[in-house]
Each structure stands twice: as structure tokens, then as C-alpha cells.
C-alpha positions as CSV (number, residue, x, y, z in Angstrom):
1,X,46.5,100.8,209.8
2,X,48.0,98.9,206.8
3,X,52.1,98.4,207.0
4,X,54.1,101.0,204.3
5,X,55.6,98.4,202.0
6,X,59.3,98.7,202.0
7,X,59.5,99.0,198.3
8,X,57.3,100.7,195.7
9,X,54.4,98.5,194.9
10,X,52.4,97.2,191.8
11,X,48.8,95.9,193.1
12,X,46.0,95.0,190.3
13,X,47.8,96.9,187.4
14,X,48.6,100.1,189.5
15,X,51.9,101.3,191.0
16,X,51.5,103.5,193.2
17,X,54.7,106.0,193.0
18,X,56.8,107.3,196.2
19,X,55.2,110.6,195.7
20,X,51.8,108.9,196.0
21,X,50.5,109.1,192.5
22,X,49.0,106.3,190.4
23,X,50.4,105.0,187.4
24,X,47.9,102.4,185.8
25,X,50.9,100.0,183.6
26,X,48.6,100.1,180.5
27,X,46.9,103.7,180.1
28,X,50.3,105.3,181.8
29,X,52.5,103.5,180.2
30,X,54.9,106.1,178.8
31,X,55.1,107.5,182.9
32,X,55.9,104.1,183.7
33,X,58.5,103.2,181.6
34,X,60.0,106.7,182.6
35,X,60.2,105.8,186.4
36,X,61.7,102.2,185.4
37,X,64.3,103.8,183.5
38,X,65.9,105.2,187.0
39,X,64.1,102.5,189.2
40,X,66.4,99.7,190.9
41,X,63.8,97.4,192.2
42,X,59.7,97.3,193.4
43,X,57.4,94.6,194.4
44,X,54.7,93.2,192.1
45,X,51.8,91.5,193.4
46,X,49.8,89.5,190.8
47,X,46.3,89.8,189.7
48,X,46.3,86.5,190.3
49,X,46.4,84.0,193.3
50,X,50.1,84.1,193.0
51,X,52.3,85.1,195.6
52,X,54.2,88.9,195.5
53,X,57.4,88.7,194.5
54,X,60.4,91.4,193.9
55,X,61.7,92.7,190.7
56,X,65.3,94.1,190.4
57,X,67.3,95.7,188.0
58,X,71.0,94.2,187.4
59,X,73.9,95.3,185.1
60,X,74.2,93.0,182.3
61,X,77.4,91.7,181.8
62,X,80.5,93.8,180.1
63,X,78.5,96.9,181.3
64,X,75.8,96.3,178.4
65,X,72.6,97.9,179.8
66,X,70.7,96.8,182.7
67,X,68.0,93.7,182.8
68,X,65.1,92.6,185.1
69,X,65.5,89.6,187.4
70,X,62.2,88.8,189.0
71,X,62.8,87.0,193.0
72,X,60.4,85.2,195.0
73,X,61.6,83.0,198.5
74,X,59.7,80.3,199.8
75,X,60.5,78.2,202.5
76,X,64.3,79.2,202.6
77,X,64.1,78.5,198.7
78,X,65.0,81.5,196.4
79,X,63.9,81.4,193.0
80,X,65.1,83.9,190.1
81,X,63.6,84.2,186.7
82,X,64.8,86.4,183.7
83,X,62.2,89.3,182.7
84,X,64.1,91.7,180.4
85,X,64.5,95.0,179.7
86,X,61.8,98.0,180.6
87,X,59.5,97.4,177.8
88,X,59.2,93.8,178.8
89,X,57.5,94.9,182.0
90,X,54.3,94.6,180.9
91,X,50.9,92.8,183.0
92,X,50.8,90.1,180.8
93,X,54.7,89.6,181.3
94,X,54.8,90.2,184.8
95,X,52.0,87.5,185.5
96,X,53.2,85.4,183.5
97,X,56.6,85.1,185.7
98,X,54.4,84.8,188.5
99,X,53.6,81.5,187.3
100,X,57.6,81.0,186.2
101,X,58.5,81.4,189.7
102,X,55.8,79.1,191.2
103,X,57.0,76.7,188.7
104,X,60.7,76.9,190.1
105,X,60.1,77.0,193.5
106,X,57.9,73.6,193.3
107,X,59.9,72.0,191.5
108,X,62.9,73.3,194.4
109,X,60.7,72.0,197.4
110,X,60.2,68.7,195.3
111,X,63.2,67.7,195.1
112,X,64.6,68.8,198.5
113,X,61.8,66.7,199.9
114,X,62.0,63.3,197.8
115,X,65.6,63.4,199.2
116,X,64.6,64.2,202.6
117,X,62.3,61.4,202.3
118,X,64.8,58.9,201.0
119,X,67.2,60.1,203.9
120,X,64.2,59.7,206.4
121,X,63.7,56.3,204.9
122,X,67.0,55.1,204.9
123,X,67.7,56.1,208.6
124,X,64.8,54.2,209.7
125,X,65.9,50.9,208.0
126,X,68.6,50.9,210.3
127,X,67.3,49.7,213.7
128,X,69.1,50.6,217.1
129,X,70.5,46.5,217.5
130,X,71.9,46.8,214.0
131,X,74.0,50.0,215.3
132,X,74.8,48.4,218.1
133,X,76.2,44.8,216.1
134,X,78.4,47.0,214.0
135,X,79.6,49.2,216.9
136,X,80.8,46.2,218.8
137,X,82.1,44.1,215.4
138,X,84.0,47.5,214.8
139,X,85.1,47.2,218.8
140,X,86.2,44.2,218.3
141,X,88.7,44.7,215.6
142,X,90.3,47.7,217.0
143,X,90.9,45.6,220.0
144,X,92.7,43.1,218.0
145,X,95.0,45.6,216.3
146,X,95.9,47.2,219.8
147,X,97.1,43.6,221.2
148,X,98.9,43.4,217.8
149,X,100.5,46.7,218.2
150,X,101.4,45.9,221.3
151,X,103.0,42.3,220.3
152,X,104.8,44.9,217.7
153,X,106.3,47.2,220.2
154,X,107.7,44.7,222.7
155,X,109.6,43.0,219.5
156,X,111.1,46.8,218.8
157,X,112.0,46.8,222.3
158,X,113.7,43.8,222.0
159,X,111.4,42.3,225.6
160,X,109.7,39.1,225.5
161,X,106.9,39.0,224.0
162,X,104.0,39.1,226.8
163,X,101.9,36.2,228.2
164,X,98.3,36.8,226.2
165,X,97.3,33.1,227.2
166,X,95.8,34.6,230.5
């Protein structure tokens, strides 16, 4: 038996309501711009091979009215597009942000991975004996400024200075 989505659900131009009736977006539309009047968020899954995604309603900004932000999450990437008011929810609209959000999250994963790649490639220039060179140059100079705080010290302490020809 199919899962209960979470959230009310548009599939192929029909929401189905949480009382279980069907409101088809273009012959109902006057029922369905009455439930997105007091609606905070549903799911929308495209006619198209684009993935689902969520649609919320957020208070604009100074309290004027309240907008549509469309949210789709792909491989830890969130991606948010602007959709409107109610009468902007239309099927044309709302597959058209499909698109907007596949658009965003590509170009997301693109860019995390070209600099994943130029990390990866970057890393592996650096070979183990080169580490190990600059680890002992490195060693090498710290040793040097130990003797010559040391030398520093025993003039402070007024004490001869020590007997490094050994």
C-alpha cells in the first residue's frame, strides 16, 4: 500500500485535498485558489520528468502579503526559486519552476564539484617524499631557534655560554 504523503499533493494537474476531494488546477480553479488562500505549503510533482519539489507560503517583507517560494534538495543542496502570489500557481507556472529548480541545483553540484576536483587535484600533486622534505626542512629550523634560545637564556642568566662544539 502506497505511503500517505506528508503534505497535500499536486500529481498530473490534480490536488487531491485533505478531505479526499479532487481539485483539477484548470477546470477548478476558483476551489483552488480558495484552498491556497489559507494553505501554508504542498508538494507538487511535475507532469514532467522533473523531480517533486515543495511549495511554501512566506510573509513578504514589512508584513505586505504572503508569496510562494518553490524548494527542491538534492544531494545536501537546497535550491529556492520565487513563484508569486496565488494566481501565479498556475501548471504552466509550476512546471516551469520545475525546470528553474533543476537549473539551480546543477549549476550548485557544478560548482561544488569543479572545486572538489581542483582540491582532489591539487592533493595529489603533493607526493608523500615531498611532505616528508618540508616536514624535516621545517624540523630543522625549529631546532636551530631552540639552540639559539637556549644560547639566549644562559646570556640572561649571566652562565657561560654552553659547549655546542660537541
Amino acid at each position: 500500500m502506497p505511503r500517505k504523503p506528508s503534505l497535500p499533493t499536486v500529481t498530473r494537474g490534480i490536488f487531491q485535498t485533505p478531505a479526499n476531494r479532487e481539485i483539477e488546477l484548470e477546470a477548478d480553479w476558483d476551489d483552488w485558489q480558495d484552498w491556497l488562500m489559507n494553505a501554508e505549503s504542498f508538494r507538487y510533482c511535475p507532469m514532467s520528468s522533473e523531480p517533486a519539489y515543495t511549495m511554501r507560503k512566506e510573509q513578504g517583507t514589512k508584513g505586505q502579503g504572503s508569496y510562494w517560494y518553490a524548494y527542491r534538495k538534492q544531494s545536501g543542496n537546497l535550491a529556492k526559486c520565487y513563484v508569486g502570489l496565488d494566481e501565479g500557481l498556475t501548471i504552466e507556472n509550476l512546471e516551469a519552476v520545475a525546470k528553474q529548480l533543476t537549473e539551480k541545483l546543477k549549476r550548485k553540484v557544478t560548482k561544488s564539484v569543479s572545486v572538489t576536483n581542483s582540491l582532489v587535484t591539487d592533493r595529489g600533486a603533493v607526493t608523500k617524499d615531498d611532505e616528508i622534505e618540508k616536514l624535516q626542512t621545517e624540523n630543522k629550523k625549529l631546532q636551530r631557534q631552540v639552540k639559539q634560545l637556549q644560547r639566549q637564556l644562559q646570556i640572561a642568566l649571566g652562565k657561560p655560554e654552553p659547549d655546542i662544539s660537541r
